[in-house]
C-alpha positions, 0 to 999 in steps of 0.5 A: 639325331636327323629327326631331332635335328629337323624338329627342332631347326626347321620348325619353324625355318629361319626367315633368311640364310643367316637365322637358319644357319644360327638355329643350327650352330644352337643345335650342334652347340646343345647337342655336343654341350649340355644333352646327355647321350644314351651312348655315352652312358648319359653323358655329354660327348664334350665330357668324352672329347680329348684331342688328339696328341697327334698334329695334322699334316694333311693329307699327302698328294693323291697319285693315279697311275693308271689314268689315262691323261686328259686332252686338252680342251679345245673351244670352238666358237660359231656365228648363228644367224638373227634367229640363233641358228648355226649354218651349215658351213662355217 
């Protein structure tokens, strides 16, 4: 797929952000869509697709036992002189 992908999008590559950003959703739209999948005994993964029966409840919070806490962070700020040099004693 990744070389299929890079010929067909970025030969030639879109002038701006946007035209290579439409050439991708026409690729990943034929791909899933209308191209016949070896894998799939030639058919498409929309012909194969159902959604899940499940609803998505995300993902619950992550918790790390065993990391240390972090400091705080501190900011320290410094005069320079005209040629951006820091002196020695603040």
């Amino acid at each position: 797929m990744l070389l299929t992908l890079k010929l067909e999008t970025t030969k030639p590559a879109g002038g701006n952000f946007l035209q290579q950003q439409a050439k991708f959703d026409d690729f990943i739209e034929c791909y899933n869509n209308e191209r016949p999948h070896q894998a799939l005994s030639m058919r498409c993964p929309i012909q194969r697709y159902a959604p899940s029966t499940r609803p998505y409840r995300g993902l619950p919070d992550l918790d790390y036992p065993f990391q240390r806490p972090q400091p705080p962070l501190r900011v320290l700020s410094r005069k320079t002189t005209e040629n951006g040099c820091m002196p020695a004693c603040p």
